[in-house]
C-alpha positions as a Markdown table, in Angstrom:
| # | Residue | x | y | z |
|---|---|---|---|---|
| 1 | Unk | 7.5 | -1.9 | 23.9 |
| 2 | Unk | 5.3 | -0.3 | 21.0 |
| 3 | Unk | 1.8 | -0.4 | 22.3 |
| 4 | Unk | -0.6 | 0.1 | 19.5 |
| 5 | Unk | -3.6 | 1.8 | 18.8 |
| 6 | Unk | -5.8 | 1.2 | 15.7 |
| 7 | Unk | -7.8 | 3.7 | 14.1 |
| 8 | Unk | -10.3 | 2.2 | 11.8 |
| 9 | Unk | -10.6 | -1.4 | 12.3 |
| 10 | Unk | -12.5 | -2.7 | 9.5 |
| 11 | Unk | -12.1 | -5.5 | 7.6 |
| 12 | Unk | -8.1 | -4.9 | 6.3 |
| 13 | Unk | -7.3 | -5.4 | 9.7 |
| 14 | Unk | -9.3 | -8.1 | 10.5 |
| 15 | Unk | -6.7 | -10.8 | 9.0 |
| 16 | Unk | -4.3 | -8.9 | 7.2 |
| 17 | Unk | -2.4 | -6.8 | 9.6 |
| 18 | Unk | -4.4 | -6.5 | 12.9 |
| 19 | Unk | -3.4 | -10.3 | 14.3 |
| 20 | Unk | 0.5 | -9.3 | 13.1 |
| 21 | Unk | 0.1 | -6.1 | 16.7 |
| 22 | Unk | 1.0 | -9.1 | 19.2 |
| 23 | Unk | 3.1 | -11.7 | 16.7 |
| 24 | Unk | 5.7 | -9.8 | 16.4 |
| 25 | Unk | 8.8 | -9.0 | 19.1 |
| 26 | Unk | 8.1 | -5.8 | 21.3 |
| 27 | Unk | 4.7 | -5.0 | 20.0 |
| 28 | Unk | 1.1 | -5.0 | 21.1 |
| 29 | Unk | -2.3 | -4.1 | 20.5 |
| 30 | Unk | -4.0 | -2.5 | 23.3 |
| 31 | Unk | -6.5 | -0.1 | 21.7 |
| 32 | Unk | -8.7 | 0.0 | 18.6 |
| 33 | Unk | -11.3 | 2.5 | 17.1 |
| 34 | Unk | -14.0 | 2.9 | 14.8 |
| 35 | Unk | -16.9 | 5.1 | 14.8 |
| 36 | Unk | -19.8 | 2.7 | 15.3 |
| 37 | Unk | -19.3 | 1.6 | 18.8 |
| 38 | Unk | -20.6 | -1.4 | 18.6 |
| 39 | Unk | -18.7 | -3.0 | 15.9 |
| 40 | Unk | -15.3 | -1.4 | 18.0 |
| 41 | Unk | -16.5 | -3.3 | 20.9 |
| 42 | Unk | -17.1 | -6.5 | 18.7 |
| 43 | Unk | -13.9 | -6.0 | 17.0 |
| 44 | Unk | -12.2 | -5.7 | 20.7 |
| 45 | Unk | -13.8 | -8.2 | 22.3 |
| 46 | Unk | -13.1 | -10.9 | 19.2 |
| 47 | Unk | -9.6 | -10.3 | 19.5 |
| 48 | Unk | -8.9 | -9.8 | 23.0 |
| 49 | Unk | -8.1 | -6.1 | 23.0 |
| 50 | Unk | -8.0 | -4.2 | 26.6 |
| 51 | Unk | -9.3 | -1.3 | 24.9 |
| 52 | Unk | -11.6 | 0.0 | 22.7 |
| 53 | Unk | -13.4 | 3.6 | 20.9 |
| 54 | Unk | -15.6 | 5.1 | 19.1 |
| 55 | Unk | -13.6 | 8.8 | 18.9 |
| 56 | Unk | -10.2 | 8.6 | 17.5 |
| 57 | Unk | -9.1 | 11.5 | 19.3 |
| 58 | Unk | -9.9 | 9.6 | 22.9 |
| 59 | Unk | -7.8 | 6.6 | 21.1 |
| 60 | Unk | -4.9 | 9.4 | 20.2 |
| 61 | Unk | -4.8 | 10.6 | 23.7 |
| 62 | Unk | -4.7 | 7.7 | 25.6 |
| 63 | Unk | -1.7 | 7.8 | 27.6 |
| 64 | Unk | -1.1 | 4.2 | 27.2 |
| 65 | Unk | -1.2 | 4.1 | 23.2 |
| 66 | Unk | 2.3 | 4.8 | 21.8 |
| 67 | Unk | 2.0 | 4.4 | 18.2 |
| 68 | Unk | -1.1 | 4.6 | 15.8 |
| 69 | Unk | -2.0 | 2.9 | 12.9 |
| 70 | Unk | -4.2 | 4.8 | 10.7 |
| 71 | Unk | -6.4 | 1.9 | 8.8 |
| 72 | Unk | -9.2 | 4.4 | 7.4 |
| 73 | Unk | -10.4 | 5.2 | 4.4 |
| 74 | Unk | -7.9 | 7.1 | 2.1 |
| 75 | Unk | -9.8 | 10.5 | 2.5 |
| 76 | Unk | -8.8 | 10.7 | 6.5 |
| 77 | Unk | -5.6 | 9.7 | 6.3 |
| 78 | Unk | -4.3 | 13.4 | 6.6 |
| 79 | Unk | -6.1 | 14.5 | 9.2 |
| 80 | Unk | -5.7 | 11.1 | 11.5 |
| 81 | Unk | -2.0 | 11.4 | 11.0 |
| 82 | Unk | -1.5 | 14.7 | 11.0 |
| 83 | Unk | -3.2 | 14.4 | 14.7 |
| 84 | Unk | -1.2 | 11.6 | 15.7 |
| 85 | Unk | 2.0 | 12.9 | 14.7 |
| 86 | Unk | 1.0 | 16.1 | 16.7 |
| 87 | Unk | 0.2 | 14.1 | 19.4 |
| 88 | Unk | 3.7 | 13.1 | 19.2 |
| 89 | Unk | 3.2 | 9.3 | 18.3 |
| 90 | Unk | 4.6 | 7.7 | 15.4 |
| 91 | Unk | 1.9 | 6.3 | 12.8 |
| 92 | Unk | 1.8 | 3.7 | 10.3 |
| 93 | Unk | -0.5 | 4.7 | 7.4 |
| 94 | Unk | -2.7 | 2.3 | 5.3 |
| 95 | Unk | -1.6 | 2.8 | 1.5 |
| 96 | Unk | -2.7 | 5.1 | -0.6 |
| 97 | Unk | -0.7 | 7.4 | 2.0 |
| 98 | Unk | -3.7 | 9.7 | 1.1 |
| 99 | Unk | -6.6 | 11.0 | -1.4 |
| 100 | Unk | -3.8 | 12.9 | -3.3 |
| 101 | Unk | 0.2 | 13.9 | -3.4 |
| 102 | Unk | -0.5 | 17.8 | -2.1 |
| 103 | Unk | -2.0 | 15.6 | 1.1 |
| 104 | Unk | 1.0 | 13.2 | 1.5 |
| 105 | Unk | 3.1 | 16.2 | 1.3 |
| 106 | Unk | 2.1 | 18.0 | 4.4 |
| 107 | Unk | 1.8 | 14.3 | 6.4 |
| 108 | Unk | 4.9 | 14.0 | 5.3 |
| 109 | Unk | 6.6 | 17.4 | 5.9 |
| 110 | Unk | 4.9 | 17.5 | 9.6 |
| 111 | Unk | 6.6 | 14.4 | 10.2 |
| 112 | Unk | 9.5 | 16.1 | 9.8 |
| 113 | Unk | 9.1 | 19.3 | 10.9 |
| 114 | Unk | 8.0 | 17.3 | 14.3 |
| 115 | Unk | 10.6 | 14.7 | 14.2 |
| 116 | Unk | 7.7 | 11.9 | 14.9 |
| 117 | Unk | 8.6 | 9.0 | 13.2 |
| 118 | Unk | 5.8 | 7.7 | 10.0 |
| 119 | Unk | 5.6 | 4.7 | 7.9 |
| 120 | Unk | 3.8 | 4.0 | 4.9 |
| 121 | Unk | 2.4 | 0.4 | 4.9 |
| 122 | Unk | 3.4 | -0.4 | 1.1 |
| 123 | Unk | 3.8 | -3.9 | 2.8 |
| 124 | Unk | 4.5 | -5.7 | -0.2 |
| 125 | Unk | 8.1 | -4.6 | 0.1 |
| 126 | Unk | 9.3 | -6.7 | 3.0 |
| 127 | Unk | 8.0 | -9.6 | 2.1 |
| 128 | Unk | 10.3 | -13.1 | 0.9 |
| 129 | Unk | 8.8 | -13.0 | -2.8 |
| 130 | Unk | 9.6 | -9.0 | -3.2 |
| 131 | Unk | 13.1 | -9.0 | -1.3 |
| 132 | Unk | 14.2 | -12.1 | -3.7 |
| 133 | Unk | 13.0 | -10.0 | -7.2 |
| 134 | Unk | 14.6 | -6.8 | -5.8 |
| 135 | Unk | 18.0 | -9.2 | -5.3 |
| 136 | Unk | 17.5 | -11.3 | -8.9 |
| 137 | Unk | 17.9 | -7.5 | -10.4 |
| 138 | Unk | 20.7 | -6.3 | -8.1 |
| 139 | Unk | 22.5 | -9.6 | -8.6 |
| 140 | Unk | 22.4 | -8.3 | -12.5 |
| 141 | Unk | 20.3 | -11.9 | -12.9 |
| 142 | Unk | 19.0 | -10.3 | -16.2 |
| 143 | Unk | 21.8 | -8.3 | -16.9 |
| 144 | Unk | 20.9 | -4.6 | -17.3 |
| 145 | Unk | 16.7 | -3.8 | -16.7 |
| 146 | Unk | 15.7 | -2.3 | -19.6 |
| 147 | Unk | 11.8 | -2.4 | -19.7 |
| 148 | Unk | 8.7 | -3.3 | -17.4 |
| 149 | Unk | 4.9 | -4.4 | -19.2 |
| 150 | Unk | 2.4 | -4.0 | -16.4 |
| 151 | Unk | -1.3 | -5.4 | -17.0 |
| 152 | Unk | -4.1 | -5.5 | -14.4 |
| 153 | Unk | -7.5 | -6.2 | -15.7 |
| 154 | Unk | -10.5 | -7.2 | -14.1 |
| 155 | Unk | -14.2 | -7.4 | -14.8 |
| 156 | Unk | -16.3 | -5.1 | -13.7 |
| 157 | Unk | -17.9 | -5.0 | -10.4 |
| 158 | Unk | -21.9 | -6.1 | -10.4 |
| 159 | Unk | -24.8 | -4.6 | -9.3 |
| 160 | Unk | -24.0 | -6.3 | -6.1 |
| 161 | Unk | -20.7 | -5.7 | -5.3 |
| 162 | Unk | -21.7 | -1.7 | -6.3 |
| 163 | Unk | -24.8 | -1.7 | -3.3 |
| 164 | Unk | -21.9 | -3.4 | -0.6 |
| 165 | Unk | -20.6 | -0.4 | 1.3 |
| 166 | Unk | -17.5 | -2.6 | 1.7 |
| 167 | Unk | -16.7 | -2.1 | -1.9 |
| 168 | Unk | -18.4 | 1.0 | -2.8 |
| 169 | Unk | -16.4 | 3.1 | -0.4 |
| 170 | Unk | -13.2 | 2.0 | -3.0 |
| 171 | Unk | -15.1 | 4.1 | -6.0 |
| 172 | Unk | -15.7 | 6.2 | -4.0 |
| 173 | Unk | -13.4 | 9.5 | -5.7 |
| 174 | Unk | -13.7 | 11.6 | -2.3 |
| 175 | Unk | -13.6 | 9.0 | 0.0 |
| 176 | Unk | -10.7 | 6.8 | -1.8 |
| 177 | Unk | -9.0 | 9.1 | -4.0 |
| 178 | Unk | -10.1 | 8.1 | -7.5 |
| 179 | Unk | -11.2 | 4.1 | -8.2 |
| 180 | Unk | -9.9 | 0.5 | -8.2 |
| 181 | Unk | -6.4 | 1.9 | -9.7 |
| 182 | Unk | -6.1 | 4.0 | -6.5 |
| 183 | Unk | -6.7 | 0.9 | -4.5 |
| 184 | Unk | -4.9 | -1.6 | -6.1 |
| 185 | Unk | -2.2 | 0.6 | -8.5 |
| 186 | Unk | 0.1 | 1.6 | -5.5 |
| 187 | Unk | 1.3 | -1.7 | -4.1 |
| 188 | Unk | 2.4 | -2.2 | -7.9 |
| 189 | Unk | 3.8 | 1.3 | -8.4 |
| 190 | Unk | 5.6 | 1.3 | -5.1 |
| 191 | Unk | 7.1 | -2.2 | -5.8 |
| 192 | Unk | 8.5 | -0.3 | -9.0 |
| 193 | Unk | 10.0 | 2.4 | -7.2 |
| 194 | Unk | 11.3 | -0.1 | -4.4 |
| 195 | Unk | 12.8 | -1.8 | -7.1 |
| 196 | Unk | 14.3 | 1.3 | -9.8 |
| 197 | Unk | 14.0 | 4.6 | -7.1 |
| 198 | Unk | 12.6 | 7.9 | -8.3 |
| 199 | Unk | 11.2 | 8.5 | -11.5 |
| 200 | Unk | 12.1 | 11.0 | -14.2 |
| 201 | Unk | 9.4 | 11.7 | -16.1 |
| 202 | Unk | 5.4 | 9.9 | -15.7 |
| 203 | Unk | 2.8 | 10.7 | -18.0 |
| 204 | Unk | -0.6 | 9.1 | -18.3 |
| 205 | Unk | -4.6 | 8.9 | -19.2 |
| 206 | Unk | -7.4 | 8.2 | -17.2 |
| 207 | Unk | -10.7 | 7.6 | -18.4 |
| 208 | Unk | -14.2 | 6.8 | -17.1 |
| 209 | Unk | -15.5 | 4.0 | -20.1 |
| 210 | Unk | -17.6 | 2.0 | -18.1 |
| 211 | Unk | -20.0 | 4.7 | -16.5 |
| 212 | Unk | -20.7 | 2.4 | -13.4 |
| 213 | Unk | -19.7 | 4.9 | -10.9 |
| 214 | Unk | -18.1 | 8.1 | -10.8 |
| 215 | Unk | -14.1 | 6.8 | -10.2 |
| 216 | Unk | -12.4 | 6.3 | -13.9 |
| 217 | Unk | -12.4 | 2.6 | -14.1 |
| 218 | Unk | -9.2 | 2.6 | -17.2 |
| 219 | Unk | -5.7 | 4.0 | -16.6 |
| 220 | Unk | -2.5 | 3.7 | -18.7 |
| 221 | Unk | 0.8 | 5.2 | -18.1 |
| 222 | Unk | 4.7 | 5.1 | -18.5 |
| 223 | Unk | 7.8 | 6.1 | -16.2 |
| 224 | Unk | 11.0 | 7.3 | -17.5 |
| 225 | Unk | 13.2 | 6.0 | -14.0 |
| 226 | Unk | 16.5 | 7.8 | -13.5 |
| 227 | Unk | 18.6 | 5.3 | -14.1 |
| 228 | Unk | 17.3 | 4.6 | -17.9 |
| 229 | Unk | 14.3 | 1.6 | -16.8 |
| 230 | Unk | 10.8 | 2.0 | -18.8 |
| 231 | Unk | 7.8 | 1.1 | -17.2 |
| 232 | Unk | 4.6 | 0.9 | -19.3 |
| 233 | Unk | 1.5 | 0.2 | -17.6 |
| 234 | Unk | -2.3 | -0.4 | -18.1 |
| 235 | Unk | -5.4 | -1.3 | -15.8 |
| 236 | Unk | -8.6 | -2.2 | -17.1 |
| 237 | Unk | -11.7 | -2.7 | -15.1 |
| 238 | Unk | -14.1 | -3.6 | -17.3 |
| 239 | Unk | -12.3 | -6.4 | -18.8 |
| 240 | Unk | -13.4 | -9.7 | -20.2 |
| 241 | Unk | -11.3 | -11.6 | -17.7 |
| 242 | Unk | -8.7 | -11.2 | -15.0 |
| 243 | Unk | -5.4 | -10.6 | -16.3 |
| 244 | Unk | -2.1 | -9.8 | -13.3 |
| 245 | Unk | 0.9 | -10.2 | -15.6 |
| 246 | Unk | 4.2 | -8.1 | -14.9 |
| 247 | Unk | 7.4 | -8.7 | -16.7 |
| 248 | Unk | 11.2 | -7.2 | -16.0 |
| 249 | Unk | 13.5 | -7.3 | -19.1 |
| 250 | Unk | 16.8 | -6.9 | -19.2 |
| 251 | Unk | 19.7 | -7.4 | -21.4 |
| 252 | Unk | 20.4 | -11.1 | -20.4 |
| 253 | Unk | 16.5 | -12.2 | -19.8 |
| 254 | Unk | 13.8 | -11.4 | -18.0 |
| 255 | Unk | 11.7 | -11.7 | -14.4 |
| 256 | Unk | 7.8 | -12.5 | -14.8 |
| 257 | Unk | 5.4 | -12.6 | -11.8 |
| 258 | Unk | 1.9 | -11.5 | -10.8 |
| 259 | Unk | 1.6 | -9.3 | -7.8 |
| 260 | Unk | -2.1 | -10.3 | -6.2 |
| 261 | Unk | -1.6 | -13.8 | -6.5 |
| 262 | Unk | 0.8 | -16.2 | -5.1 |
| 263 | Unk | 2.1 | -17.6 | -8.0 |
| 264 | Unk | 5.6 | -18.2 | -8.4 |
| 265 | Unk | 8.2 | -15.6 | -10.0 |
| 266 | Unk | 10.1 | -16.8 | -12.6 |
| 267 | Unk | 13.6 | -16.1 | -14.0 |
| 268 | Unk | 14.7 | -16.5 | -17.6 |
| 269 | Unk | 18.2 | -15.9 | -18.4 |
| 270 | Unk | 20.6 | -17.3 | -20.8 |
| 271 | Unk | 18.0 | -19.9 | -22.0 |
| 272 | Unk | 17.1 | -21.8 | -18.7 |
| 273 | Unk | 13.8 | -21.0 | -16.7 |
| 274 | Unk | 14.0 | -21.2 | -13.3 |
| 275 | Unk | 10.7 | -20.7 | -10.6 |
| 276 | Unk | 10.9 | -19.5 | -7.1 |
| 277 | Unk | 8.3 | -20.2 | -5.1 |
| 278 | Unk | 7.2 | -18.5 | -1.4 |
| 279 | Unk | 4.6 | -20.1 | 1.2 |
| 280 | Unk | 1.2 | -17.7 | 1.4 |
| 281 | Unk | 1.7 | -15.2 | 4.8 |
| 282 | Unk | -1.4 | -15.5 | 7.0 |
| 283 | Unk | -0.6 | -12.3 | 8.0 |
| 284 | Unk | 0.4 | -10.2 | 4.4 |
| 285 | Unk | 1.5 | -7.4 | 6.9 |
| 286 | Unk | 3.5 | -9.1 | 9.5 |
| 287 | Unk | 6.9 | -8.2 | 7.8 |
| 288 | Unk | 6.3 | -4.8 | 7.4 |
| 289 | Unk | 4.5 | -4.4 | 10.9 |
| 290 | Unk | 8.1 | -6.2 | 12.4 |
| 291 | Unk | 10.2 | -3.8 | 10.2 |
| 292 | Unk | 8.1 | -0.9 | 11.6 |
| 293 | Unk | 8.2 | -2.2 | 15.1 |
| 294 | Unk | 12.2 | -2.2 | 15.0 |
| 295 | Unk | 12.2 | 1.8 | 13.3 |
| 296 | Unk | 10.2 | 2.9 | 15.8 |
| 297 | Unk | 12.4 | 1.6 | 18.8 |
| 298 | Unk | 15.5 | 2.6 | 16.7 |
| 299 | Unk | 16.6 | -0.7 | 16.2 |
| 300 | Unk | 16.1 | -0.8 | 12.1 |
| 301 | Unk | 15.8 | 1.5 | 9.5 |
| 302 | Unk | 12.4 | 2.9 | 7.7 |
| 303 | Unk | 10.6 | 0.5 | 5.8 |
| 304 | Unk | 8.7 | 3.0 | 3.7 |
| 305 | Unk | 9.2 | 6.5 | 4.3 |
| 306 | Unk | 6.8 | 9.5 | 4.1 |
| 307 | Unk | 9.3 | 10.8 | 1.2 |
| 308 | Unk | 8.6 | 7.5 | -1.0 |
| 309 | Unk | 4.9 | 7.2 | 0.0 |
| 310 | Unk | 4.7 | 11.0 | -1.6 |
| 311 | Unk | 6.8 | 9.6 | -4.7 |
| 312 | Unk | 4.5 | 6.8 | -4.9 |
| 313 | Unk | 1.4 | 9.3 | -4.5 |
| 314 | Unk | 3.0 | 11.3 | -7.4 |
| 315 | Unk | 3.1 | 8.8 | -9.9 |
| 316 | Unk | -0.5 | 8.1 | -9.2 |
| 317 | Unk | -1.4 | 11.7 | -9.5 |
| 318 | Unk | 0.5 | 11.6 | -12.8 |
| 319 | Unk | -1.2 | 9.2 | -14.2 |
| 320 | Unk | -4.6 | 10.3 | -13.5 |
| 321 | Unk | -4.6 | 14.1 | -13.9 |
| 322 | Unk | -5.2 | 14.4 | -17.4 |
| 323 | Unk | -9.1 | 13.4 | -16.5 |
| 324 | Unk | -9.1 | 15.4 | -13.1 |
């Protein structure tokens, strides 16, 4: 039995993964943490969780937690996992794996230099909608993938939104890693590499146009994949409207979708359109959380490796450090 422990349960893990601890086979929650006591104890009590803390390291050291899930922040990813996987437990890690690809690196190197199992939760990956795209393009439903657009755009945030310390954290630079691209870019950017594998060349911009807050609020970019895939990329946030359009070509047709929505994904080849559409999750996490369940009791393979998660962490590096 994995028995969990959460470290930082805020509001990702309020719906999104945290309910997923006891749903799935051979898994449960029995601790969480977060450094005001008082919303721990809420969170505990609210959910019906034995345990709860206010010092992650009392949460990493409890003899009864077995695995940790590290739901902070991107700027203490390293240091939670590093002290997990020191403590000998396996973690999963909330995406970005961390604030930049040198950090990633040395989670994911003492991982292996301690043979403590860790999981990136790129979730998106083992779920229906992703699994069927991934098979459209290994069934050659397009024939050969030649080319991926990629277009996120939204609005900018308001005065509002900017004084919410829910949302201000995320443009944050040292406490999220850069802006809205570093929380939203790599579930896209991982879905690319789940889908094509590692890259062979990235290049990109960054630039701060809006002047809102001190995260660059426009990226652009393009990866050469190894096997001959172009991916072009853009992601506004100071656009007029929202825009979430992706779109796959290949040498028979093509495979369009948006990835924060639940719209369907739709296949055109040979001159016939045809839509697939997938029931919401209430939990977006559950898959991932089962798949991660079943690697750490050795009875599936890794999900999302420390090795992709630094991939993934290097294509966002990429395409920001020309402004760093």
């Amino acid at each position: 039995m994995i028995k969990w422990g959460i470290i930082g349960c805020g509001d990702v893990t309020e719906l999104k993964s945290g309910p997923a601890f006891n749903k799935v086979a051979n898994s449960v929650l029995v601790a969480v943490m977060r450094r005001d006591a008082a919303k721990a104890e809420d969170y505990a009590r609210r959910h019906k969780v034995p345990k709860w803390y206010s010092d992650a390291a009392k949460l990493i050291n409890d003899p009864e937690v077995n695995a940790i899930y590290v739901a902070t922040p991107p700027s203490t990813h390293e240091a939670f996992t590093l002290a997990a996987i020191h403590a000998g437990k396996p973690v999963y890690v909330e995406k970005p794996m961390a604030g930049d690809h040198a950090a990633a690196s040395r989670m994911s190197a003492a991982s292996n230099a301690k043979q403590i199992k860790l999981v990136v939760a790129h979730y998106r990956r083992e779920q229906p909608r992703w699994k069927k795209v991934k098979q459209l393009l290994l069934d050659g439903a397009i024939g050969e993938p030649l080319l991926v657009r990629l277009e996120l755009g939204k609005p900018p945030l308001t005065a509002e939104e900017l004084n919410d310390p829910k949302i201000a954290w995320r443009v944050s630079p040292a406490t999220s890693g850069g802006g809205l691209f570093h929380d939203l870019a790599p579930h896209q950017l991982d879905l690319m590499y789940y889908f094509f594998g590692p890259a062979k060349s990235v290049s990109g911009v960054s630039t701060n146009q809006g002047k809102q807050y001190a995260a660059d609020d426009m990226v652009a970019g393009t990866i050469l994949f190894d096997h001959g895939v172009v991916f072009s990329g853009s992601w506004c946030f100071n656009a007029a409207e929202t825009v979430d359009d992706c779109e796959i070509q290949g040498t028979r047709g093509k495979i369009s979708f948006s990835v924060f929505s639940t719209d369907s994904i739709k296949l055109t080849a040979d001159g016939k359109t045809t839509a697939f559409a997938f029931d919401p999750l209430q939990h977006v996490q559950q898959p991932m959380i089962d798949a991660t369940v079943k690697y750490f009791m050795d009875a599936g393979p890794n999900p999302d490796s420390g090795e992709e998660g630094v991939e993934v962490m290097k294509l966002i590096d990429s395409f920001v450090s020309v402004s760093r």
